[in-house]
C-alpha positions as CSV (number, residue, x, y, z in Angstrom):
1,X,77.1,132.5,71.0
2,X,77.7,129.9,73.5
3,X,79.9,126.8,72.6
4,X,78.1,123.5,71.6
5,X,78.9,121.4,74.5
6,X,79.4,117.8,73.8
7,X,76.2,115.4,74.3
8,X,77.8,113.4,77.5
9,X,78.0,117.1,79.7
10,X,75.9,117.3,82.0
11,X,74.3,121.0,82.6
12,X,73.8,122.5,85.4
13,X,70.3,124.3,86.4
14,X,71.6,127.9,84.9
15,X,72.9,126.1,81.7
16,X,70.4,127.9,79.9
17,X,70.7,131.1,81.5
18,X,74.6,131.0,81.0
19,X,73.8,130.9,76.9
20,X,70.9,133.5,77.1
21,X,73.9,135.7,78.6
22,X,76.2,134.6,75.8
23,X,78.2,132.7,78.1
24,X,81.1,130.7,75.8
25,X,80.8,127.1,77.4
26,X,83.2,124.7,78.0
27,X,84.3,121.3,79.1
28,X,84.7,121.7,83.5
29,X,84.6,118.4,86.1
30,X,81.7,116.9,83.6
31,X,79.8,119.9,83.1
32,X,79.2,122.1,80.5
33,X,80.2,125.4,82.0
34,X,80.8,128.9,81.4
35,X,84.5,130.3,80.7
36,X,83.8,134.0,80.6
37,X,80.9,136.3,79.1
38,X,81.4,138.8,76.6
39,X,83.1,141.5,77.9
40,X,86.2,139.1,78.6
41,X,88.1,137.4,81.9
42,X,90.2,140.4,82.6
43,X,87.2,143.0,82.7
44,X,85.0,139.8,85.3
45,X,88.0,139.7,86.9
46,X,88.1,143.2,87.7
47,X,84.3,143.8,88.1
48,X,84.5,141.2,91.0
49,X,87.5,142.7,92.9
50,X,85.6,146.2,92.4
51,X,81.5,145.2,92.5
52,X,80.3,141.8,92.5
53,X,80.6,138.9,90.5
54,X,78.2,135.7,90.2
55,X,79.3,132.1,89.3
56,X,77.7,129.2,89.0
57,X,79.3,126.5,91.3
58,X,76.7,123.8,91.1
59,X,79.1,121.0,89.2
60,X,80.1,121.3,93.1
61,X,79.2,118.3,95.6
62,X,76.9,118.8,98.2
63,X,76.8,116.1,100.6
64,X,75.1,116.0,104.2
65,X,76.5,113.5,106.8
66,X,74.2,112.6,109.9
67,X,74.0,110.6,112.4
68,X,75.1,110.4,116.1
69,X,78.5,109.6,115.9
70,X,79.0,112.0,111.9
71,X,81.8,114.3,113.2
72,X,84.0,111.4,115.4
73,X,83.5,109.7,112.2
74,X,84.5,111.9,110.0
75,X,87.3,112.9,111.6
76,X,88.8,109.4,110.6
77,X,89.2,110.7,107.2
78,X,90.0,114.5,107.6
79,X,92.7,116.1,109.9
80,X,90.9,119.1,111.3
81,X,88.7,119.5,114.1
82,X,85.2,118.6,113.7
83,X,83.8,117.3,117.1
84,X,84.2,121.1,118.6
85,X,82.7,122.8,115.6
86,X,79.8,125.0,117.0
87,X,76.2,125.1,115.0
88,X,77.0,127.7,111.9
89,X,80.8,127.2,112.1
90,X,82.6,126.4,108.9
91,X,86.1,124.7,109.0
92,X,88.1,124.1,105.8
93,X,89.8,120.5,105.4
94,X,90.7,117.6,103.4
95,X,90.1,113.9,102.7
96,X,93.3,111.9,103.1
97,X,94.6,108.6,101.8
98,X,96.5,106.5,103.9
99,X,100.0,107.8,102.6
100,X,98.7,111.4,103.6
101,X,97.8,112.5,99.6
102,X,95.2,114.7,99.3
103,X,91.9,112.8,97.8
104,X,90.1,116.2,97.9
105,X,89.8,119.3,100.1
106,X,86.2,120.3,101.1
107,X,84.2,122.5,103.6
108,X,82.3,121.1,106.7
109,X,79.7,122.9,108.2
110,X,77.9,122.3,111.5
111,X,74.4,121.8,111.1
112,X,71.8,121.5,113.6
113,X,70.9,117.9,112.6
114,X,73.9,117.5,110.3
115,X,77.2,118.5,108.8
116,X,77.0,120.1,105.3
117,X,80.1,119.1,103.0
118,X,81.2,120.7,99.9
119,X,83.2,118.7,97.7
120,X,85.0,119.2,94.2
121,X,82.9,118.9,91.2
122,X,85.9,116.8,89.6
123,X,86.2,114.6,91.9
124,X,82.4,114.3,94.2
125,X,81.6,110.8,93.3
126,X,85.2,109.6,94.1
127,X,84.2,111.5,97.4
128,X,81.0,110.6,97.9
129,X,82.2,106.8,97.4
130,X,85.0,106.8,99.8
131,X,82.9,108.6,102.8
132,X,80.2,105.6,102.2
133,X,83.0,103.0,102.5
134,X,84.6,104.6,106.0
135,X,81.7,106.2,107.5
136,X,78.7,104.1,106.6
137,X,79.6,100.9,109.3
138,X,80.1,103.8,111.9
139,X,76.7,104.3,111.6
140,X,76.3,107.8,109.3
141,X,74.4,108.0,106.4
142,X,75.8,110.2,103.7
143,X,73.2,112.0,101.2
144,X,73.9,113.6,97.9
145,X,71.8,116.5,97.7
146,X,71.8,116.5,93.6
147,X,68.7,118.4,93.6
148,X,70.1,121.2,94.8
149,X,72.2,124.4,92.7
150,X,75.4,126.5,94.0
151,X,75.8,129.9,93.6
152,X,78.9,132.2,94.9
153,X,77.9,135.7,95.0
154,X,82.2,137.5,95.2
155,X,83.2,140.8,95.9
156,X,82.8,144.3,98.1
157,X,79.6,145.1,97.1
158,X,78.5,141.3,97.9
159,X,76.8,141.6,100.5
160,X,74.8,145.0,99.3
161,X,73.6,143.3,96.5
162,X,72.8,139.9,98.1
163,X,71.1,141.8,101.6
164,X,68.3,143.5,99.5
165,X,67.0,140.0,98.4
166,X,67.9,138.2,102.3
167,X,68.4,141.0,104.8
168,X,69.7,138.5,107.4
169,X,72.9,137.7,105.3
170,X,74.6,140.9,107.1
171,X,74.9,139.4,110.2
172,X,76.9,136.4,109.0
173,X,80.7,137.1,109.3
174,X,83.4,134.8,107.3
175,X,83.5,131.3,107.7
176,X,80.0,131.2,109.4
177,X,76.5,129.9,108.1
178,X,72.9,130.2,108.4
179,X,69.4,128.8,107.1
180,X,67.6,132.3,104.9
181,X,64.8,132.3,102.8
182,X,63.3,133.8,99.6
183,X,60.1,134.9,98.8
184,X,58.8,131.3,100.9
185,X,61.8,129.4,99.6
186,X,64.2,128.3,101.9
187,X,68.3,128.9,101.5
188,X,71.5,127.7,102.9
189,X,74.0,130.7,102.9
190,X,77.7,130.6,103.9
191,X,80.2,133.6,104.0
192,X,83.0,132.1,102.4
193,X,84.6,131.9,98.7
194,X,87.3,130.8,97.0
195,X,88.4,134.6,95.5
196,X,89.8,136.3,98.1
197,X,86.9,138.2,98.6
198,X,84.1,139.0,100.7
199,X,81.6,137.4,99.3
200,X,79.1,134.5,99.9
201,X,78.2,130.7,98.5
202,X,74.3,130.3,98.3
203,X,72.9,126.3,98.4
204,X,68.9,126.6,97.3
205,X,66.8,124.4,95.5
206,X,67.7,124.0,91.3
207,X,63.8,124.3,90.9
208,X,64.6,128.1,91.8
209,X,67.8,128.8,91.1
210,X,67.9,130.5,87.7
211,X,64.9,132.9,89.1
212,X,67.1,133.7,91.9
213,X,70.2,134.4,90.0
214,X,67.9,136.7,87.5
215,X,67.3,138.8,90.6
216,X,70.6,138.9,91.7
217,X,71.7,139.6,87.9
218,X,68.9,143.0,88.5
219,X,71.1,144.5,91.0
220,X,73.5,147.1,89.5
221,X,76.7,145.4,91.5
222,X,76.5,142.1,89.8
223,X,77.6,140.5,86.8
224,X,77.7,136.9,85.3
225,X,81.4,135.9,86.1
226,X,82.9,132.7,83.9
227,X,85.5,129.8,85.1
228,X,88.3,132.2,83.5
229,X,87.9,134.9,86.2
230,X,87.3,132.3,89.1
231,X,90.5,130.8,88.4
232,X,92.5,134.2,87.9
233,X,91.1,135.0,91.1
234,X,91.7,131.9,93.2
235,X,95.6,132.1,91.6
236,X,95.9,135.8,92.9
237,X,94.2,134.6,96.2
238,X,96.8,132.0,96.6
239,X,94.3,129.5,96.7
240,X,94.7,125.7,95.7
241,X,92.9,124.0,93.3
242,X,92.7,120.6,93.2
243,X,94.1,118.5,91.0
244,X,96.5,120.8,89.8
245,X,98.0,122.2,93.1
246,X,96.4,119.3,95.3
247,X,96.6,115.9,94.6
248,X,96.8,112.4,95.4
249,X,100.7,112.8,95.3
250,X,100.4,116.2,97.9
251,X,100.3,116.3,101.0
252,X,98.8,119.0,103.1
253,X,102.4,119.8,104.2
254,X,103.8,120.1,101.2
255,X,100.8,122.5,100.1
256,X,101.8,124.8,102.6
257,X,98.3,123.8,104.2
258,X,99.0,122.8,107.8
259,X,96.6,125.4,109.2
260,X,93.9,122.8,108.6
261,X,95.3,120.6,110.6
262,X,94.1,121.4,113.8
263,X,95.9,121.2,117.4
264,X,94.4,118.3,119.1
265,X,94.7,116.6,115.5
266,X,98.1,117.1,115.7
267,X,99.0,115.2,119.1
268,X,96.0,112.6,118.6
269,X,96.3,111.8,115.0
270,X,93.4,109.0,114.2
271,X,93.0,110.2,110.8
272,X,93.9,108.3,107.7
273,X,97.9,109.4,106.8
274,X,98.4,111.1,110.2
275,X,101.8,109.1,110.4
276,X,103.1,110.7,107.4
277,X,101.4,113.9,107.7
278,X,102.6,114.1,111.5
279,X,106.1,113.2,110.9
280,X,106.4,116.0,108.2
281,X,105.7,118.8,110.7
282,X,108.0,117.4,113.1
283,X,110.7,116.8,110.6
284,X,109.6,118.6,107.2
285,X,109.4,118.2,103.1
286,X,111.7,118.0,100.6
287,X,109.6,120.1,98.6
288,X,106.7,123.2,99.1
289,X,104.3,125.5,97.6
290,X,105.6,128.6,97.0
291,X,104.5,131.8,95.1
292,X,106.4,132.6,92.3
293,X,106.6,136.4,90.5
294,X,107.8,136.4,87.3
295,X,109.4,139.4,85.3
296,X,108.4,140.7,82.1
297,X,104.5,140.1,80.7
298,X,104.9,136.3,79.6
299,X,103.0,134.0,82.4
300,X,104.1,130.3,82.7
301,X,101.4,127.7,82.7
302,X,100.9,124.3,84.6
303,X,103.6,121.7,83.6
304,X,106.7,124.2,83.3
305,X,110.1,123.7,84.4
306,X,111.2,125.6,87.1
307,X,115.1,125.7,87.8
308,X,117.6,126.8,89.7
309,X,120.2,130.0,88.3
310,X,122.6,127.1,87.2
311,X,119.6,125.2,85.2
312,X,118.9,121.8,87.5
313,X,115.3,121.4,87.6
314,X,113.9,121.9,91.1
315,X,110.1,121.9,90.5
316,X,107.6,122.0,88.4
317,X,104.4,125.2,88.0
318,X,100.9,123.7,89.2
319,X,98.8,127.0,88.9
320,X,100.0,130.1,86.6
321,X,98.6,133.0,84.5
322,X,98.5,136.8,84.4
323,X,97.3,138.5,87.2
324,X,95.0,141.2,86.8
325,X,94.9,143.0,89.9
326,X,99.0,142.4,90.6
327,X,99.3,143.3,86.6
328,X,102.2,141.0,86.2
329,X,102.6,137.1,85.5
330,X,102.0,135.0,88.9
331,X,102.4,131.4,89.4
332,X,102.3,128.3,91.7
333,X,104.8,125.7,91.5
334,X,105.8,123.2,93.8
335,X,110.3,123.4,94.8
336,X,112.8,121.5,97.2
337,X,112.8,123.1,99.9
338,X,116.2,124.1,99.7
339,X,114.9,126.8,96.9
340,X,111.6,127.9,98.7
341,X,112.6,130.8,100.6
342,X,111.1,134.1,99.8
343,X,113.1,135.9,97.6
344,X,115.2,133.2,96.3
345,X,115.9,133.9,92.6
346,X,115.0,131.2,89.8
347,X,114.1,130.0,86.3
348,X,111.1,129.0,84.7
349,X,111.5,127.1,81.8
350,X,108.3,128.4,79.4
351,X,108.9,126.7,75.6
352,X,112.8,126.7,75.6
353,X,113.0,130.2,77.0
354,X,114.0,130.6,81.0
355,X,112.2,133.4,82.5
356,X,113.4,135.0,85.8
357,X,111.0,134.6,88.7
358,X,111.2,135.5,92.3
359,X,109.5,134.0,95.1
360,X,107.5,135.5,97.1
361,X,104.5,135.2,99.6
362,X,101.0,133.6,99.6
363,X,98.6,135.7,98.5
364,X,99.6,138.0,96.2
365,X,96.9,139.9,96.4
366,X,95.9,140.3,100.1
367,X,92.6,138.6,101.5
368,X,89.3,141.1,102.3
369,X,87.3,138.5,104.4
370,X,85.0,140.0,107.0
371,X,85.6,139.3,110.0
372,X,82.8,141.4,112.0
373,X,79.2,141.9,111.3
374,X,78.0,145.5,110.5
375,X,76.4,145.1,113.8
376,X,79.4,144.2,115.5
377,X,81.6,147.3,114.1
């Protein structure tokens, strides 16, 4: 049976299919959502690296910008490229503040009359607020599209499952976008994901959404996956998650993110931080990301210690767990960078006990996007 959630959640569209399924729900960014299912986070968390697994990510924020001027604009706020992005191009970045802390990241896509943004449930209204403020007296208008749901549709058999329902999505390669539809009803479907996986997110109306995740749910490669698995997933990816690896306090230096930062950004700047964020390529951190391995079966968890072999504290875990696929306790912390080469030997500090860990590199478990179409092979 499905958790009562408290009466100030809201629910997304699938909220009743999630307790039909005997989802257990929980507390996420606002929403009542679904941890796992009942077969359990380590078997979803399997099934998806195997087959196919479907979550529910409509507590996300879908925003469209438009307007002439929408990509100069909004590259006042973000430090990647956006004026060059080509129709169906996707390009991962990140709002900024003006000390070069990470407000959010999010995903901009090029539109034929717009740019499609994906924000963070946690923090979309912050978001949402702060592109108003900037972008509005440049002349773009920014839309909520709260009438729309968000499904991610993870794994190798992804695209099997999802092409028998919209044929077209095998032509789409990762980090590239197109308009579908469904039985009349039109869809916005990306090739991205936030697993490590192949796999692809699906924007369609909410009005549809639950019928279109029952016939997703009919295919013999998918199951329901719950928040449990995504975030076991994401940690094995070596993905960030805001506002425990990213945060107002981060910068995308620090977070080992400076891919995102794109070339002519880099020279130009113009972007809100861009003299902090410039100076620490140039001249570097005093602390990074890193990937920790830890021995033995006991996982560290988000606040924990981590210290050097003669006990001074030199960082703190953001992300941690057990990882499935790598079968051994993984975690994310945040060290000086005197301590973040791979390899370096530490201690994690887990309830009084100091557990060896090791780091190593980002991800542990290695990235399956594709790359080419079928067509293209």
């Amino acid at each position: 049976m499905a958790d009562a959630p408290a009466e100030n959640l809201a629910r997304t569209p699938l909220y009743d299919l999630h307790v039909s399924l005997g989802a257990r729900m929980v507390p996420f960014a606002g929403y009542a959502m679904p941890v796992q299912y009942p077969t359990g986070i380590m078997a979803e968390h399997r099934w998806t690296r195997d087959s196919a697994g479907l979550f529910d990510v409509s507590h996300m924020g879908q925003v469209l910008l438009s307007g002439d001027n929408a990509d100069a604009a909004l590259e006042t706020l973000v430090p990647g490229e956006i004026r060059a992005l080509q129709p169906g191009r996707m390009r991962y970045s990140l709002l900024l503040n003006e000390t070069g802390g990470t407000l959010d990241d999010l995903m901009i896509t090029r539109r034929e009359q717009d740019l499609y943004v994906v924000v963070n449930g946690a923090c979309k209204h912050d978001d949402i607020a702060h592109m108003r403020r900037h972008l509005e007296p440049k002349g773009v208008t920014v839309t909520y599209r709260d009438d729309l749901a968000l499904l991610a549709l993870q794994g190798p058999k992804a695209v099997e499952a999802l092409s028998r329902l919209v044929p077209g999505v095998v032509n789409l390669t990762f980090m590239t976008a197109g308009r579908f539809n469904w039985e009349g009803t039109p869809l916005w479907v990306s090739r991205s994901g936030y697993t490590g996986e192949d796999g692809f997110e699906i924007s369609l109306p909410a009005s549809i959404a639950t019928d279109f995740a029952r016939a997703l749910l009919d295919q013999p490669e998918v199951k329901p996956i719950g928040l449990g698995a995504r975030d076991s997933l994401r940690l094995e990816a070596g993905l960030p998650l805001y506002g425990h690896d990213l945060s107002t306090e981060i910068t995308p230096v620090e977070a080992g993110l400076g891919f995102a930062i794109s070339k002519r950004r880099k020279i130009e700047g113009g972007f809100l931080g861009a003299e902090v964020v410039l100076n620490q390529i140039l001249n570097g951190t005093a602390r990074k990301r890193v990937g920790l391995k830890l021995e033995g079966r006991q996982p560290a968890r988000e606040g924990a210690n981590v210290l050097a072999g003669d006990g001074q504290v030199i960082g703190v875990v953001t992300s941690g767990g057990f990882g499935p696929t790598v079968d051994a306790p993984i975690a994310m912390a945040f060290v000086d960078a005197a301590h973040a080469a791979d390899g370096t030997r530490l201690l994690i500090d887990v309830r009084g006990r100091q557990l060896p860990a090791t780091v190593v590199p980002m991800p542990f478990v290695p990235h399956r996007y594709v790359r080419f179409s079928s067509q293209q092979a």
